[in-house]
C-alpha positions, 0 to 999 in steps of 0.5 A: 062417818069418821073417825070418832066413830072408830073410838066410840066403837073401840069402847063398845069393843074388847081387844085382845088380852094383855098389852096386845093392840086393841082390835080394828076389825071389830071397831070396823063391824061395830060402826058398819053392822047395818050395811054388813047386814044388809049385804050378808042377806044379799049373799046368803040368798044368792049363795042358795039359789046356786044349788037350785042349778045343779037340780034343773041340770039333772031335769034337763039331762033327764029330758035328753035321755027320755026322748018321750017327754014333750018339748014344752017341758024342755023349754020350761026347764030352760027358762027356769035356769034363765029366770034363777039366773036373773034373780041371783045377779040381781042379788049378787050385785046388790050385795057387791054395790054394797060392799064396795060402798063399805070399803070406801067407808072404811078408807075414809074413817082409817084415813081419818084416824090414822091421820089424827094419830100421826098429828097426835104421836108422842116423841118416843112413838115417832122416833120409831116409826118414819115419815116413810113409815106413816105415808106407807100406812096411809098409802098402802096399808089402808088401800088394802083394807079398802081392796078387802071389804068387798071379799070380806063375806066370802070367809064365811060364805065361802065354807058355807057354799062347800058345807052346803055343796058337800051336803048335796054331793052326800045325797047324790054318791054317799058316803063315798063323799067322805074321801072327797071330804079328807082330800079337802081337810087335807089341801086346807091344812096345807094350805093354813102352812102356806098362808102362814109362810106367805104372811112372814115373807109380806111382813118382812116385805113391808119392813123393807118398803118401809125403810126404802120409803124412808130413804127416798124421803130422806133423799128427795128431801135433801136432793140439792145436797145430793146433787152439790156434793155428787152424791147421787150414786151412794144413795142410788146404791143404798135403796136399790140394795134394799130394793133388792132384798125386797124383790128376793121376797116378792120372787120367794112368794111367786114361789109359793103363791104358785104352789099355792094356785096349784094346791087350789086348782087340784084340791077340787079336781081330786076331790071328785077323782077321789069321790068318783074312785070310792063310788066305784069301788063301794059298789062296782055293779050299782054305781054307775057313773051315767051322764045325770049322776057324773054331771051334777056332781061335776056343777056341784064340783064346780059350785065348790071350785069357785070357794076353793079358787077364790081363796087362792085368788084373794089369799094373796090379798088377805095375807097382806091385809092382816099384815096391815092390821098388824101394823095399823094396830100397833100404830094406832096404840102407840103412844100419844102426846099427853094432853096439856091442860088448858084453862080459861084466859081469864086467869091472872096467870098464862103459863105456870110450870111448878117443879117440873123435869122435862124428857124428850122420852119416858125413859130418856134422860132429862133436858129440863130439871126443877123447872119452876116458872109462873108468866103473868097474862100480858107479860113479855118474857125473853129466854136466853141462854147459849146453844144447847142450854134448853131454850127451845126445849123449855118452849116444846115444855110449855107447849106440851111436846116434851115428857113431863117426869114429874111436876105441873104443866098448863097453859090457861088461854088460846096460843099462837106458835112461831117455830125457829124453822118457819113452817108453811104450807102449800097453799096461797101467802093469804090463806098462810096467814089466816090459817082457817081463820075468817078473813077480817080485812082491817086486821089483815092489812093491819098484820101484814104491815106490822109483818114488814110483808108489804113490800115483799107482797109487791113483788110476788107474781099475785101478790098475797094469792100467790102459791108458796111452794111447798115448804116455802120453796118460793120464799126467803128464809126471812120471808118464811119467818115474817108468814109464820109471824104474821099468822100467829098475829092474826091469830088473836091467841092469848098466848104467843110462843115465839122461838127466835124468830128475829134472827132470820130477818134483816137488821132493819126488818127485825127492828121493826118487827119487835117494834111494832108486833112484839114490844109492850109499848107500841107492838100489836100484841101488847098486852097478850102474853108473849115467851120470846126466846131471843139472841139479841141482847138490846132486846131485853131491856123492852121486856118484863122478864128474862129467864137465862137457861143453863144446862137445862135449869133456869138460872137465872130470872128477873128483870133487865136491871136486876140482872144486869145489876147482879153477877152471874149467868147473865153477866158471862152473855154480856161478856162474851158478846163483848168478846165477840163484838170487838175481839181486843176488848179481851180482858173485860171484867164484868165485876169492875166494869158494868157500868161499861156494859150497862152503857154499851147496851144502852146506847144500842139500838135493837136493829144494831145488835140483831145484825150485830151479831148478838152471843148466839145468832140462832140455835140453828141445826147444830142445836137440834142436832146436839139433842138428837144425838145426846137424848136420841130424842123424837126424830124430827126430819126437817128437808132442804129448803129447796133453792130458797134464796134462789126461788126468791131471786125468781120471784124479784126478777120475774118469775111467772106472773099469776101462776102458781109455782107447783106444777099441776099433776099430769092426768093422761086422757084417752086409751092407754097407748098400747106403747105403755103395755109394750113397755111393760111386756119388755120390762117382762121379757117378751120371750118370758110372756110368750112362754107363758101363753104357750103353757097356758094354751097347753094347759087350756089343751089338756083341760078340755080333753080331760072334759071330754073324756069325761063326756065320753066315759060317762056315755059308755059307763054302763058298758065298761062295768064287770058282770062280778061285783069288781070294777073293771079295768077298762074304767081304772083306766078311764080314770087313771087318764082322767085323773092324768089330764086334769093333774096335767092341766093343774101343773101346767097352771102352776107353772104358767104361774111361776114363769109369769109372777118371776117375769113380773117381779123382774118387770118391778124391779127393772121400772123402779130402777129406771124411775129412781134413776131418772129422778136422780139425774132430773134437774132441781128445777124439777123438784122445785115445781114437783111436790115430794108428795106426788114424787113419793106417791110414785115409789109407793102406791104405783111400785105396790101396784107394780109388785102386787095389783099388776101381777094379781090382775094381769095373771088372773085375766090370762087365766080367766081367759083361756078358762073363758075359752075353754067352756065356750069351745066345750059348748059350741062342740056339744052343740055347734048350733050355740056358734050361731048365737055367739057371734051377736053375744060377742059383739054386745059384749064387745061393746059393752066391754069397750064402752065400760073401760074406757070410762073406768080408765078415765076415772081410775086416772082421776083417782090416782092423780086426786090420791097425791094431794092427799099423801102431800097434805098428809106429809106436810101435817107431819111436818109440822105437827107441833104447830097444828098442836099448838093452835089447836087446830088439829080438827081444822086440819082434819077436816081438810084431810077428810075433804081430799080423801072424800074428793078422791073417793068420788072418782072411785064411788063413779067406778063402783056404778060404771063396775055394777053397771057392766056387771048387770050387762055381762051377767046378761050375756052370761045367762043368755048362753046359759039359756041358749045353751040349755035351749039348742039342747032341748031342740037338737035332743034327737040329734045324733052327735048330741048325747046326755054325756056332751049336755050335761057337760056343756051345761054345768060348764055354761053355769059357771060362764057367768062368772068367768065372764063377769071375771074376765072384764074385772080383770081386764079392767083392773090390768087397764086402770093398774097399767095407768101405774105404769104408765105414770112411773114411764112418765117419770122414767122419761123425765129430761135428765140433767147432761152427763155425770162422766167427762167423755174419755177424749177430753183427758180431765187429770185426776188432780184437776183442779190443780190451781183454783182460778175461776173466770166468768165469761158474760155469765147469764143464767135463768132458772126455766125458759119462761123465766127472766134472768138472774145472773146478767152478763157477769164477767170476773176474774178470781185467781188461785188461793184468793179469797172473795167475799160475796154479798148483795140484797136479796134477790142478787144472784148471790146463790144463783152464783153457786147453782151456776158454778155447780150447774145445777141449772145450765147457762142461757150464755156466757161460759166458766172457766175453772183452770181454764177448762169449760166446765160445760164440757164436764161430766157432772159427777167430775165436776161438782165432786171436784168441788167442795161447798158448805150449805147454810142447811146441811142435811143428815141421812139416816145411817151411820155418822161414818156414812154421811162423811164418807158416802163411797167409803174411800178415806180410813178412820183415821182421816175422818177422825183428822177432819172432824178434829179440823172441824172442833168435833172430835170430842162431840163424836168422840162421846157418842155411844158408837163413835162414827157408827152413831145411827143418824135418826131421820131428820161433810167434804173433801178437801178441793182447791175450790171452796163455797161457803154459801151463809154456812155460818148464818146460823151459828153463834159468834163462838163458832163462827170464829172456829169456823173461819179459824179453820177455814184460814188453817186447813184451806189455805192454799185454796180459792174460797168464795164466801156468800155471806150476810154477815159482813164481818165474816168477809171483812178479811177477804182478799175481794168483795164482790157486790152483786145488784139484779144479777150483776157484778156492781162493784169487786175490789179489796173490802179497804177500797170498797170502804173508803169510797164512800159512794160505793154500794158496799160502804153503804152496807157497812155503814148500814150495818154499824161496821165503819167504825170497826172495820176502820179500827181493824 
């Protein structure tokens, strides 16, 4: 079963009128009609033989009365009810088996297609609808159809059993059933009001769950940001400010939900008052209300509560299922990508575009006009072009990401895809690379030499069956790209789209990856069709064709020679790299001077101007983030790559041998400890819940008086009627206590209601906060071995089970409870000798109950933690849809999803038959009291405390044990199996958290520290967990105010190691830093790290205004921001944006300190910025101390020190000119590698 099944069924079906979304429901009947069948006779047969109860109630009460009658027929009215009992429980849970069955049918075919949809959104659909949005769909929204199936019969079988027992009630008091019939139409008008209230509040409470969920994915995504820039407090504020508005929905619908329970613990309750009152008044001297009559229509009353109740009971439920469906509905006919047409690689031409205008969107802007390009099969075609002219856009465009306005678009043969931000995934480095391909190992090796993936292979704990982190955490940036290559090498596609994956790699790495992958003469791939989008200039004299981008056109297209020979577009790059390469050579004219050019290039080696520098290094995020703001285009939210640099660093220096980095999710065994239950009751409010069992016990005490008080009137009924034809005012009074008590009962209900659901929305509210908390002050080793899926599992799934499944269960096994107690203590009253039989009832059911959860327990603990690979997966597919697009693998990936949410449906399909198989006992239990009961009735009928008022009550109550009791251990279950819930959010909530955010009060940190910049290692040594070796070794340096260091080393230094330990973001092992000669150790941490100001290499922007990702705490005017951006060459960027600083940041800044990191901040940016970057760094830090990680070696040329990291030490730190002119030392050695000796001596 799948999701195809949907489709075709969506085809047989019809969907509303209009531009409404199609229907789920009836694709769902559609493809399920046989099992749905098949349990509707199950529930149809039982839902008759439950009238056959009332009847044999009526014989036995009759047998009391008439002592004449032979006992043998007693005992046989007795069996009857035993053996009518049997039948329907085998019935019943048949029906339930099937049911539960279905609903995991449903989750996996919904899983399934709202999977393929996500894969398949088109641009405009996912601007509107976020990560956060989607996983919510996954998480809860298709849980709750799952949750529903079972129940789903009862809305038509519940109005039959009313329908059938109005019938019945009819023919026992007649028309006086009539005013019955309107109290019922009356409480089920009310109650279409109430459901309809109730659905506004759920839609407006999973809007808010939705914009939460989106910002705790924005957060986790960019956890390090937060933590470098101190920012944990703005963002803690902002999802507990929607958090809160959530909550004031929850408590509003307690509110309703108990007004609710108390319209539906009425409406049967008056019915019969009302019924009862008509049928004295009709006909005061005839209609009497003896034992017989009053009793089964008492079980007939009751027969009709269990319909009217179990609407109250999943009301709830199926108000926030049709909420799903609406928002399923909508999602599922949004938009898709449209399909790109494909034809067969044995056509002479790969790609043709003709006449083509290209949107991020239907109704946006364009981003490519008149876009006219045929690429021969086995061309190398290069595209350049400068940041933002349309590079990769015109990629997406061949891919069919983008919107094609007019024009043709297709691709003939199989395409492999290298996006500019490597995408990888959670698995191992082989199956990275293979990617659902069969393994043939000579190509394998053959790739990963090719790949330059060896070496990188001999340091990784277990070689290519290493993990790689999700997102690649364990991996450099350079080694993410050389898996992306590798796997589109190994692919064997026809075509390959390649968007400047060059340019993370080093100088000699990308020469040999264009060497031996890419080019025409040697290159693994040549002879395949390969678009190279490139920075690097010397490249292009090896390729076939170049095509130069400008403002989204093609400019210019042709080969090397002919461009080169040409004036234009392509002369302007190659003027503008010679600017940048050597900055006196300013007055270079292209017109005069290209045999220079020509010259220069010629003589260049490709490795030469990759680490050159090339016109534009990478299109970088300032790319992506220039169209997302000029197109609002599809938002495309990319994460921090958390730690990167630094995993790799744990990786060269001994990180866990053999294991993976991603730490195995916890799976609790045993009882839940009753600390968790505990913990829950205090979230509560200990009072809160004893208050609750009080009105619930006082609720219980006027619920059995009201029955015996019925017992008790119906016994002396004959006596209290009039001789005239009035009624009598002794029965007005008889039923004005009656109506009195049960009201009574009905409102303290409701309130036990009210006070309970506020407590627990209180609960919900209070463990979330901790939770977040707690996540927030964890370490960032923490987020490195934790997978954001799981983390983000937690603050949906379980806080729904918090806000919703929790309150459900837990109020309803209170409920249950007491009702349970209450039938048993009315039975053992009307006939004691029933206590003999109990205690051995009890203990079987005891053992029963005992045996069945801690089994359920376990399995429900199976099913939670199976449920996070599945939200992670889904995550990471999202992610990187495009590439799934691309290599077509989208069935592939469709399959593994289908694979995870089967694998977790086992652990639930083993909770279906542990559930039946505790059913079956317990409705044993339940008909042995039933018979019992039945029985001590039949052989005490001369007793002289037993009269036909206390039978008929014991009994119609004994009818509905079965259920109560079947109902309380559900209950008990599913409080037991939802507390695991809490018992995980408790697990996170006790998660070790990082040292203090605030300086202690005795230590007197001034308000302007630090007031002068000088910084001083002491023996530094730093490991990133205890098992891990070191990364920072014994460093020792002295940087003193203002001076300006450069950092540099090979991967795997320490270089960013550097920074983590001067921002603690993980603790020292030994050794101490002194920041103006205070040990930073001894500082809070929101001091420190917001006392410093850092430049990442991969900022990250939050959803929310441009204003708020500048100024998160709202300290600094307009003004000021204005200043900054200006300083930052911005200000007329922002300055266009449709809203200014209140531009809305799609999903997807620093104050001035006198210490400044700048960790690679330029790498991926081109040579044009990166010298207003450093311009305005010289101008605007001046008086600061600047520490400058860098790859780039030109842009720490002019530091006033070079430190030289080797394994974690201090190799060499002196002034780059002493540096260089040894020429024994590591640093000239890099120049020389780098091609800068020359330069640098010139300079």
């Amino acid at each position: 079963m799948d999701s195809k099944s949907i489709g075709r069924a969506k085809k047989k079906g019809k969907g509303p009128k209009g531009d409404a979304p199609p229907s789920i429901i009836w694709p769902l009947f559609l493809t399920f009609k046989w099992p749905s069948f098949g349990a509707a006779f199950c529930k149809i047969t039982y839902d008759l033989l439950n009238f056959v109860a009332p009847f044999l109630l009526s014989k036995l009460i009759a047998f009391t009365e008439d002592h004449s009658q032979p006992l043998w027929r007693g005992i046989a009215i007795a069996l009857s009810m035993l053996f009518v009992s049997l039948i329907q429980s085998m019935f019943l849970h048949q029906y339930f088996h099937v049911m539960f069955r279905l609903g995991m049918n449903v989750k996996s075919v919904l899983s399934s297609t709202v999977y393929r949809k996500a894969i398949l959104l088109s641009n405009e659909a996912r601007k509107t609808r976020t990560i956060g949005e989607i996983v919510n769909i996954m998480s809860v929204d298709i849980q709750r159809f799952q949750d529903m199936t079972p129940f789903v019969m009862l809305f038509w079988s519940a109005p039959l059993q009313v329908v059938l027992a109005l019938f019945f009630l009819w023919r026992l008091l007649g028309l006086s059933i009539l005013s019955g019939l309107v109290t019922l139409i009356a409480f089920g008008f009310l109650n279409t009001k109430l459901t309809v209230a109730m659905r506004t509040y759920q839609q407006k409470q999973m809007v808010l769950k939705d914009e939460r969920l989106k910002l705790m994915n924005e957060m986790l995504n960019g956890i390090k940001i937060l933590k470098l820039y101190a920012w944990e407090g703005s963002i803690e504020k902002r999802i507990l400010s929607i958090r809160k508005r959530e909550v004031n929905i929850l408590r509003q619908l307690s509110f309703l939900h108990a007004f609710v329970s108390l319209c539906w613990a009425c409406a049967p309750f008056l019915v019969a008052v009302f019924t009862f009152a008509t049928y004295l008044i009709i006909d005061p001297q005839h209609n009497i209300l003896t034992p017989q009559i009053t009793f089964v229509a008492i079980s007939l009353f009751n027969i009709l509560r269990f319909p009217i109740a179990i609407f109250a009971m999943i009301g709830s439920q199926a108000i926030q299922t049709a909420v799903s469906n609406r928002r399923l509905k909508h999602f599922l006919a949004a938009e898709e990508m449209e399909p790109l047409l494909r034809g067969r690689a044995t056509s002479e031409i790969s790609i043709t575009i003709r006449n083509a205008d290209f949107a991020w969107e239907k109704d946006r802007s364009l981003v490519l006009k008149d876009i006219n390009l045929s690429v021969r099969k086995g061309t190398l075609l290069a595209i350049v072009g400068r940041t933002g002219s349309g590079k990769s856009s015109l990629l997406s465009a061949m891919l069919g990401e983008l919107y094609r306005q007019s024009g043709e678009n297709s691709l003939n043969g199989s395409v492999a895809y290298v996006p500019q931000q490597a995408w990888i995934q959670n698995m191992t480095l082989e199956n990275n690379v293979l990617f659902g391909h069969e393994f043939d190992s000579d190509r394998y090796q053959r790739v990963l030499d090719v790949c330059a993936l060896r070496q990188d292979l001999a340091v990784l704990p277990a070689g290519d069956q290493t993990e790689i982190g999700e997102k690649g955490i364990n991996l450099s940036g350079g080694q993410k790209q050389r898996v992306s290559l590798a796997r589109a090498a190994y692919s064997d596609a026809d075509i390959y789209l390649l968007d400047d994956p060059l340019s993370a790699v080093d100088v000699h790495v990308g020469a040999h990856l264009f060497d031996k992958l890419i080019s025409s003469d040697n290159g693994l791939l040549k002879g395949k069709t390969r678009v190279l989008v490139t920075h690097s200039l010397s490249v292009l004299k090896h390729c076939d064709q170049i095509v130069v981008i400008k403002d989204g056109s093609v400019a210019q297209m042709g080969t090397y020679s002919d461009l080169l020979a040409g004036s234009g577009d392509f002369s302007d790059l190659i003027r503008d790299y010679l600017t940048n390469r050597n900055p006196s050579n300013t007055d270079v004219e292209m017109g005069n001077d290209d045999a220079v050019v020509q010259e220069f290039l010629t003589s260049m080696k490709p490795e030469e101007s990759e680490k050159g520098e090339g016109l534009e290094r990478k299109l970088s995020q300032q790319s992506a983030a220039l169209s997302s703001f000029s197109q609002t285009k599809e938002a495309k939210p990319k994460g921090t790559t958390q730690l990167e640099k630094e995993a790799e660093e744990k990786q060269q220096n001994g990180e866990t041998k053999g294991k993976g980095l991603i730490e195995k999710e916890a799976l609790f065994t045993g009882n839940v400890k009753y600390s968790v239950y505990l913990d829950y009751l205090r979230a509560i409010g200990l009072c809160t819940c004893f208050l609750c069992l009080l009105i619930f016990f006082s609720s219980s005490i006027l619920g059995v008086s009201c029955l015996l008080w019925l017992a008790n009137w119906s016994d002396h009924a004959q006596e209290l009627q009039n001789e005239n034809d009035t009624i009598s005012s002794a029965t007005i009074t008889h039923l004005g206590i009656y109506t009195g008590l049960g009201m009574g009962q009905a409102c303290f209900l409701a309130l036990g209601s009210v006070v309970m659901s506020l407590g627990m929305v209180f609960a919900s509210y209070s463990l979330h906060e901790k939770m977040l908390r707690s996540i927030l002050r964890s370490p960032i080793a923490f987020f490195d071995i934790t997978p954001l899926g799981r983390i983000l599992n937690r603050f949906s799934k379980d806080v729904d089970n918090l806000d919703s499944a929790i309150p459900r269960s837990l109020s309803s096994f209170v409920q249950t409870v007491f009702a349970s107690l209450q039938t048993l203590f009315t039975i053992i009253y009307a006939t004691p000798q029933f206590a003999v039989v109990l205690l051995p009832l009890t203990c079987i059911y005891g053992l029963v109950l005992r045996f069945y959860v801690s089994t359920s327990r376990q399995l429900k603990r199976l099913e939670s933690v199976s449920r996070s690979p599945i939200y992670s997966h889904f995550q990471e597919s999202v992610q990187g849809a495009s590439s799934i697009r691309a290599y077509n693998a989208i069935d592939r990936f469709l399959r593994d999803s289908q694979h995870r949410v089967d694998y977790n449906l086992i652990a639930y399909y083993a909770s279906i038959i542990a559930n039946r198989w505790l059913a079956i006992r317990l409705e044993l239990v339940g008909n042995s009291i039933v018979f019992f009961s039945a029985l001590f009735a039949v052989l005490f009928r001369d007793s002289d405390h037993l009269t036909a008022g206390l039978v008929g009550l014991s009994i119609s109550y004994a009818l509905g044990v079965t259920q109560t009791l079947n109902w309380v251990v559900r209950m008990a279950s599913d409080v037991e199996t939802n507390i695991v819930s809490v018992e995980r959010i408790k697990e996170y909530i006790e998660t070790p958290n990082e040292a203090n955010l605030d300086t202690p009060s005795e230590f007197n940190l001034s308000k302007t520290w630090p007031e002068k910049g000088e910084i001083l290692f002491e023996n530094v040594s730093m490991r990133y967990r205890p098992a891990l070796d070191t990364v920072l070794n014994g460093i020792t340096a002295h940087i003193n105010p203002k001076e300006r260091i450069g950092i540099v080393g090979r991967t795997g230094a320490g270089k960013s190691s550097l920074t983590i330990a001067l921002f603690r973001l993980t603790e020292l092992s030994s050794g101490r830093i002194f920041i103006d000669a205070l040990d930073i150790s001894k500082l809070g941490l929101f001091d420190l790290r917001s006392r410093l100001t850092i430049v990442p290499q991969d900022p990250v922007l939050f959803s929310g205004t441009l204003r708020f990702n500048l100024d998160p705490f709202d300290q600094y005017s307009d003004d000021q921001i204005w200043e900054s951006l200006e300083h930052a060459h911005l200000k007329q960027f922002v300055g266009e944006l449709p809203n200014g600083l209140n531009h809305e940041i799609s999903e997807g800044g620093a104050n001035i300190s006198r210490i400044l990191i700048l960790d690679e901040a330029t790498a991926s940016v081109d040579m044009e910025t990166d010298a207003l970057v450093q311009e305005t760094i010289r101008r605007e830090f001046s008086d600061c101390t600047v520490l400058t990680i860098a790859h780039r070696l030109e842009t720490i040329l002019d530091s006033d020190r070079i430190m030289v990291l080797q394994q974690g030490k201090v190799e060499e730190f002196d002034s780059p000119k002493d540096l260089s002119d040894d020429l024994n030392s590591v640093f000239s050695a890099m120049l020389a590698g780098a091609k800068l000796t020359k330069s640098h001596e010139n300079a």
